[in-house]
Backbone as CSV, one residue per row, in Angstrom:
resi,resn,N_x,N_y,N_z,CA_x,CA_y,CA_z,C_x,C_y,C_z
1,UNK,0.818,-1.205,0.000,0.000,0.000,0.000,0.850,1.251,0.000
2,UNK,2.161,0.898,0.377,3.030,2.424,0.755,3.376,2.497,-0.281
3,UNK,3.802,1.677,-1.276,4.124,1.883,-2.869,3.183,2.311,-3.560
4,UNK,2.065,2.134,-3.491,0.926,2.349,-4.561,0.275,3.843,-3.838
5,UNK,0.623,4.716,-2.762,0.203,5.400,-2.414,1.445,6.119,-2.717
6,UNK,2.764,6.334,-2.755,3.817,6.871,-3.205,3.196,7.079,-5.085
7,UNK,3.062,6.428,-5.885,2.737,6.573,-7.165,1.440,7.508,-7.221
8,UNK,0.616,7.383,-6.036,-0.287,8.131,-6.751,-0.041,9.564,-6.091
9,UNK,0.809,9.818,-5.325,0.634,11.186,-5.262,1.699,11.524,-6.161
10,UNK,2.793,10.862,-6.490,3.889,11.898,-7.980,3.067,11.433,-8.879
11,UNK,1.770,10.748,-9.362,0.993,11.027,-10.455,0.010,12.417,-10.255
12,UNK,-0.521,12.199,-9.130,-0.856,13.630,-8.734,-0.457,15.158,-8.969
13,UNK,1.046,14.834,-8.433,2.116,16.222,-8.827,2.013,16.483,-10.082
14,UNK,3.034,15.293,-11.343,2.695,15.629,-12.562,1.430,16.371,-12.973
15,UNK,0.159,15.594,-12.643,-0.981,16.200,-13.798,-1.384,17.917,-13.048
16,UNK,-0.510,17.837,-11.751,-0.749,19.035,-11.014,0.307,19.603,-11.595
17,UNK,1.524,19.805,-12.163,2.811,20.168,-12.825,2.121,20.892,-14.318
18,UNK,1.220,19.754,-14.886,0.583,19.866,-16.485,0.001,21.074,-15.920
19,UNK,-0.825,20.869,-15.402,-1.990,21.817,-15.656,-1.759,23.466,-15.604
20,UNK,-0.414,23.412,-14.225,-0.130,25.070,-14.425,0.722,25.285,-15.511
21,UNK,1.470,24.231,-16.355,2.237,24.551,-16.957,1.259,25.586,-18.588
22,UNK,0.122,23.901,-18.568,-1.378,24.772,-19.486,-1.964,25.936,-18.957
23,UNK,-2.049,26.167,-17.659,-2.343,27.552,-17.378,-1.774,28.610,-17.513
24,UNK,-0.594,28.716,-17.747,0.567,29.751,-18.020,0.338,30.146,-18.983
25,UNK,0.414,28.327,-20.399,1.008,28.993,-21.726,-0.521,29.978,-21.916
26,UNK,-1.664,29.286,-21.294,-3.109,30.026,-21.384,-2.723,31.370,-20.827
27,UNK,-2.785,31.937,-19.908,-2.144,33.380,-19.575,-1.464,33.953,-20.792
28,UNK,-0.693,33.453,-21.066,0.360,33.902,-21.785,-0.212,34.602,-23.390
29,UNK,-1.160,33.576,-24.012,-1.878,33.756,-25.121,-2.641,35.071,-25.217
30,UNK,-3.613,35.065,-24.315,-4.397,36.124,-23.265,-3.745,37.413,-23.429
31,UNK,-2.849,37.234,-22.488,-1.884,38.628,-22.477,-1.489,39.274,-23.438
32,UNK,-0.972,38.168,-24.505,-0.457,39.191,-25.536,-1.822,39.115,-26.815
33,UNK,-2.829,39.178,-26.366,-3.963,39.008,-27.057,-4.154,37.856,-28.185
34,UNK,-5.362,37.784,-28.288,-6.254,36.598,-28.919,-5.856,36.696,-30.705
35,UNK,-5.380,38.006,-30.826,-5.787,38.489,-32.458,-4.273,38.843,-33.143
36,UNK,-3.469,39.367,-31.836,-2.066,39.588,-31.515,-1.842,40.942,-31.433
37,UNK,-0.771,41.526,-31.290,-0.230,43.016,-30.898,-1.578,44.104,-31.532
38,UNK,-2.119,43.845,-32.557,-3.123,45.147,-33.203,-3.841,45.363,-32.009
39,UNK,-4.556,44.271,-31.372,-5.360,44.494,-30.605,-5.171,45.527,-28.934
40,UNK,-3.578,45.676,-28.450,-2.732,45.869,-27.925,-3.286,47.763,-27.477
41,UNK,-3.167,48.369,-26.122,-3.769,49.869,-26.218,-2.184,50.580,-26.580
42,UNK,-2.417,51.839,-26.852,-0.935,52.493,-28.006,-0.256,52.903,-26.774
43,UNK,1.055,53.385,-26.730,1.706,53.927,-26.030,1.333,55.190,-26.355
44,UNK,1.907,55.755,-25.147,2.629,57.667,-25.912,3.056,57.769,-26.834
45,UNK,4.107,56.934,-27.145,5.146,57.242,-28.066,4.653,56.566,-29.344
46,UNK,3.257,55.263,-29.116,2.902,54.867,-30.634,1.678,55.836,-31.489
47,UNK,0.984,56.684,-29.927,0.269,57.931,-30.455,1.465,58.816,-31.575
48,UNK,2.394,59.283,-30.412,3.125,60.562,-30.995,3.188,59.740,-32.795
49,UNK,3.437,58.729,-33.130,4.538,58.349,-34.098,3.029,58.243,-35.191
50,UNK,2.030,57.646,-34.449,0.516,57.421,-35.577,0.527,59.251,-36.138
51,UNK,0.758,59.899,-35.292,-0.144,61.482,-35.518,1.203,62.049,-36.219
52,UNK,2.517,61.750,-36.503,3.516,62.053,-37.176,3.274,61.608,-38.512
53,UNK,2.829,60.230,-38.956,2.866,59.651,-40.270,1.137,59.883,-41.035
54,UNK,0.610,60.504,-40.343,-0.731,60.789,-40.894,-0.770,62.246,-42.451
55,UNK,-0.971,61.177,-43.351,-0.399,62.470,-44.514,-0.912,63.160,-44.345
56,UNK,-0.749,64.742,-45.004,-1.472,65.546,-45.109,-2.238,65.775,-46.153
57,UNK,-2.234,65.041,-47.234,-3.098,64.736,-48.073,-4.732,64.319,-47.960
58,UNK,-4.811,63.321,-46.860,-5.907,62.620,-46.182,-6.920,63.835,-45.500
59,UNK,-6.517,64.798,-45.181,-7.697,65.861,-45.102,-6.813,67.036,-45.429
60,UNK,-7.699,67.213,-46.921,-7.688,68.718,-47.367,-8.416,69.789,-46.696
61,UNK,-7.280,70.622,-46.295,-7.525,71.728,-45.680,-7.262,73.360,-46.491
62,UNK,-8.360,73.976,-47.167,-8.046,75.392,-47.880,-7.551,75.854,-47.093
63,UNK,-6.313,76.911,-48.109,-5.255,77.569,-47.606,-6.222,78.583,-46.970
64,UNK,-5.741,79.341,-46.102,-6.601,80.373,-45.308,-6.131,81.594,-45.997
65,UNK,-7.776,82.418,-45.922,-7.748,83.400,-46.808,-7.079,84.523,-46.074
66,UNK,-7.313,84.780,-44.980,-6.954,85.927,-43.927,-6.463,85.043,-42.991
67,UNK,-4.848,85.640,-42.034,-4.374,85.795,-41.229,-5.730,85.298,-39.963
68,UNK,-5.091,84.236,-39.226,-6.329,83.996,-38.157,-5.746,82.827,-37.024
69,UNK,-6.117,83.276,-35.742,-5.596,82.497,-34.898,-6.564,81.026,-34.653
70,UNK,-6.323,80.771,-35.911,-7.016,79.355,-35.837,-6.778,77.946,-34.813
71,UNK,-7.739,77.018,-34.118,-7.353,75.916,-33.286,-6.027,75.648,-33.089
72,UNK,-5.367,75.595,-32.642,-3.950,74.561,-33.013,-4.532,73.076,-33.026
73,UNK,-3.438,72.234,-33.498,-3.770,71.105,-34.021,-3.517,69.907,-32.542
74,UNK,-4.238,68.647,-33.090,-4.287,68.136,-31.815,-3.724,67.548,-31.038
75,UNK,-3.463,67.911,-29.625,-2.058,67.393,-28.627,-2.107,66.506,-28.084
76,UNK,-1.546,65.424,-28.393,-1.147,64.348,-27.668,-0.433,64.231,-25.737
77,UNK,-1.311,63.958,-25.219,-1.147,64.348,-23.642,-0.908,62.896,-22.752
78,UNK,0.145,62.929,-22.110,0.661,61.800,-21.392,0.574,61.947,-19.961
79,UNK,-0.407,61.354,-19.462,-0.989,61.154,-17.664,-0.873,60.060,-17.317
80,UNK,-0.943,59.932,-15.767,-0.766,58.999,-14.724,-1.581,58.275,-15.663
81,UNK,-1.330,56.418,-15.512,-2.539,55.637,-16.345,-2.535,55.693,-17.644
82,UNK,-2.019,56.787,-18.721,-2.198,56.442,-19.896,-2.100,57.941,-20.572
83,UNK,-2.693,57.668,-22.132,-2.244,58.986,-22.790,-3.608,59.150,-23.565
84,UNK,-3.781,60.586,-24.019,-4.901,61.043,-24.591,-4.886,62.409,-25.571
85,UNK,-5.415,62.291,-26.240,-5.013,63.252,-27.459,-6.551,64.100,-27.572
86,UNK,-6.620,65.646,-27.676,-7.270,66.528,-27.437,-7.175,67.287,-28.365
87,UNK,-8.259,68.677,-28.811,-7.886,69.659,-29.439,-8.827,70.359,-28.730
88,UNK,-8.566,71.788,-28.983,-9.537,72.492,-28.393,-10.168,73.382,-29.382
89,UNK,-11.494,73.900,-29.416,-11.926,74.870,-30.617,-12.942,75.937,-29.883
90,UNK,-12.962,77.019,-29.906,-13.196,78.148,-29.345,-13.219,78.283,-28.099
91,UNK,-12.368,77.555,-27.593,-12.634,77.326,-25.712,-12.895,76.248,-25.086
92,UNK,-13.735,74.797,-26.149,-13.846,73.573,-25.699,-13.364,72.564,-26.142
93,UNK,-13.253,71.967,-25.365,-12.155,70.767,-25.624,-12.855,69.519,-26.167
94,UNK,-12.064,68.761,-26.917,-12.542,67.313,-27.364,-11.669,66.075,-27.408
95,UNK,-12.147,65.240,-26.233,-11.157,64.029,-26.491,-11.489,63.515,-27.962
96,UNK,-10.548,63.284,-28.707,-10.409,62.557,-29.691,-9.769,61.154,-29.452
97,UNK,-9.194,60.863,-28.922,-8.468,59.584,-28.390,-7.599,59.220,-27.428
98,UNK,-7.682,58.061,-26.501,-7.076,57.567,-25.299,-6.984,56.594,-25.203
99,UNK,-5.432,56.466,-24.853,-4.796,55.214,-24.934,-4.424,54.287,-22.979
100,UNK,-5.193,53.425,-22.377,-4.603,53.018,-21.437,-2.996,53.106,-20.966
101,UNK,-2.529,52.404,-20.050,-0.861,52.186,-20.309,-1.099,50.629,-19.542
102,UNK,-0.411,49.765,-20.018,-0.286,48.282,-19.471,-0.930,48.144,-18.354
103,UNK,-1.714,47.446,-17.902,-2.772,47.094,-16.593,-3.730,48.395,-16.111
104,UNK,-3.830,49.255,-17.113,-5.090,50.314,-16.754,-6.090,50.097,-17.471
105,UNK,-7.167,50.140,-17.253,-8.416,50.073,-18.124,-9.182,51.400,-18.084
106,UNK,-9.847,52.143,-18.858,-10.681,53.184,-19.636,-12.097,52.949,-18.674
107,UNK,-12.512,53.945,-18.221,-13.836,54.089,-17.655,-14.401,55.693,-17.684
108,UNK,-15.539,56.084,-17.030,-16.178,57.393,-17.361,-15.780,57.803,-18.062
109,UNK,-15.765,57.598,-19.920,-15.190,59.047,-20.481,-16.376,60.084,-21.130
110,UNK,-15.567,61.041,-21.047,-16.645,62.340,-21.338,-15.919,62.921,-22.205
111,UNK,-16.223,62.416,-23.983,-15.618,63.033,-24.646,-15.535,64.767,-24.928
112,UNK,-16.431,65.510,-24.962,-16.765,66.547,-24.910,-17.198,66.602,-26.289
113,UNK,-17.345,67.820,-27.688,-16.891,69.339,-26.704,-17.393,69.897,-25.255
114,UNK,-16.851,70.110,-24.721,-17.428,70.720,-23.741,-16.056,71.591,-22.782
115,UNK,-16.282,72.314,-21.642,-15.719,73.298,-21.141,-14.603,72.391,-20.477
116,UNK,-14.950,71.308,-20.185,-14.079,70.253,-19.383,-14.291,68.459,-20.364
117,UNK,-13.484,68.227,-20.117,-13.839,66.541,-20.860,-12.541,65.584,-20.052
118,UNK,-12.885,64.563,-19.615,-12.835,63.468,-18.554,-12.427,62.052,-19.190
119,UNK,-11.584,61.796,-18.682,-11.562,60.186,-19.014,-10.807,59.835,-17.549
120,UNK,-11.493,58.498,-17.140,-10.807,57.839,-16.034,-9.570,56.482,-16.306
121,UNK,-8.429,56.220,-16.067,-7.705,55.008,-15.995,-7.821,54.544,-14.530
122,UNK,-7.943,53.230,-14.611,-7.862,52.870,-13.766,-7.110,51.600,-13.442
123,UNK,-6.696,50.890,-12.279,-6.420,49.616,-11.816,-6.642,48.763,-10.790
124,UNK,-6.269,47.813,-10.716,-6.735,47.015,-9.731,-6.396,48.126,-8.151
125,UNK,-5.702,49.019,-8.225,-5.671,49.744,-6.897,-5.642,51.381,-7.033
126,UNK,-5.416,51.628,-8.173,-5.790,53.054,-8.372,-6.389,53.416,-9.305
127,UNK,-7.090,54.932,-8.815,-8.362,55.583,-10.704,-7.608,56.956,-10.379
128,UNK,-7.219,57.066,-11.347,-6.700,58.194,-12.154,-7.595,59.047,-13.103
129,UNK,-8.130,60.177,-12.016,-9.512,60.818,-13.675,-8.700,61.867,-13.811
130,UNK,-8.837,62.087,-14.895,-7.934,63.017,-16.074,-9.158,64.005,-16.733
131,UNK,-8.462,65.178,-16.054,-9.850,66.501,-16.642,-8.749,67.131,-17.746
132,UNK,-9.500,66.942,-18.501,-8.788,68.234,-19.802,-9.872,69.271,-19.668
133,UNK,-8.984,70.327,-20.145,-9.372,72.129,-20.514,-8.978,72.508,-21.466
134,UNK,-9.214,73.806,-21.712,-8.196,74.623,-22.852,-7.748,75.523,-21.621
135,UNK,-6.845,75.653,-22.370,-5.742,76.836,-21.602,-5.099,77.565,-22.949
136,UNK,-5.250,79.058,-22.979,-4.748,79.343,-23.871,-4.728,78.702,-25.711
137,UNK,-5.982,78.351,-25.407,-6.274,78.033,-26.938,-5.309,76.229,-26.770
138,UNK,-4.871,75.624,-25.957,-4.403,74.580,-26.109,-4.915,73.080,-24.865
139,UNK,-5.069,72.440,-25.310,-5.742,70.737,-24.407,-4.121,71.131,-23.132
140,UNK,-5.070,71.257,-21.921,-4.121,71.389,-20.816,-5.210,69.944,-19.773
141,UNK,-3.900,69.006,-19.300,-4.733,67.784,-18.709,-3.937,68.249,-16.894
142,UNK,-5.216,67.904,-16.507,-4.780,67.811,-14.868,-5.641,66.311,-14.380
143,UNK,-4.640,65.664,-13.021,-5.015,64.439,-12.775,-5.315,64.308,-11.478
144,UNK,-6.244,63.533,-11.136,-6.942,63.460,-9.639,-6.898,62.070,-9.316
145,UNK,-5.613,61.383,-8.412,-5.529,59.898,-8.051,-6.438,60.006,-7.042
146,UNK,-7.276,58.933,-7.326,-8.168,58.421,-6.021,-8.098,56.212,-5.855
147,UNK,-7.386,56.826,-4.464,-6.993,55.459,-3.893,-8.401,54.893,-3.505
148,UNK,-8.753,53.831,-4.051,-9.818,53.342,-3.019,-11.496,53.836,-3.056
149,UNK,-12.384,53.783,-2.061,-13.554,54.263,-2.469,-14.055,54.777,-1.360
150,UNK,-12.667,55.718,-0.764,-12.837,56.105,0.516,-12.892,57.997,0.207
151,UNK,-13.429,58.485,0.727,-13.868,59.952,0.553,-14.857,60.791,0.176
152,UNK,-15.696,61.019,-1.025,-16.712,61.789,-1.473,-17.499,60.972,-0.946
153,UNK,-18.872,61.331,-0.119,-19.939,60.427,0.296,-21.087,60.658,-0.532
């Protein structure tokens, strides 16, 4: 009996050995997504590089007839949690796009136009809400960490 009870627990171990080893490569698949990297949220730096190679051909814009302090064009903004790209047009702002950063996920967003526009990152232990403005005719982001779900009642 001490032999046949020795075998079954290192048969035990093994299929207990298999299974995390299948649970890993499963993690692993997961992580780097189902579809592969496309599916993946952009960095800062894969925003900055998308909004660099965007021709200018792809939206024709008439030359301006008169001198005019027109929008500036749209700023790519890097916050706690992730990055987000804005423009502003007579005073209100518009998220146009936001990118998580590795283990944050996207919640409340408030694209605008509007006087203020919002997007939250968050994680398993912190939310990061991100208010954009205009300031001076330009997307100015300020960030409000809230630990927990301790404070505003």
């Amino acid at each position: 009996m001490n032999g046949r009870g020795v075998l079954m627990a290192a048969g035990w171990l093994l299929a207990a050995a298999v299974t995390a080893g299948a649970g890993t490569v499963a993690l692993d698949v997961v992580g780097a997504g189902l579809l592969g990297p496309q599916n993946q949220p952009l960095s800062a730096d894969d925003v900055a590089r998308a909004l660099e190679t965007v021709p200018s051909s792809s939206t024709p814009v008439p030359p301006p007839t008169t001198p005019s302090s027109s929008a500036p064009a749209p700023r790519g903004l890097t916050v706690p949690g992730g990055s987000v790209v804005a423009k502003c047009v007579d005073g209100r702002v518009t998220l146009l796009s936001w990118s998580p950063d590795p283990g944050y996920r996207t919640d409340d967003v408030s694209r605008g136009p509007a006087t203020t526009a919002s997007v939250k990152f968050k994680n398993d232990g912190t939310e990061n809400v991100v208010v954009v403005t205009c300031q001076a005719g330009e997307p100015h982001a300020e960030t409000v960490a809230d630990k927990g779900h301790h404070g505003r009642g």
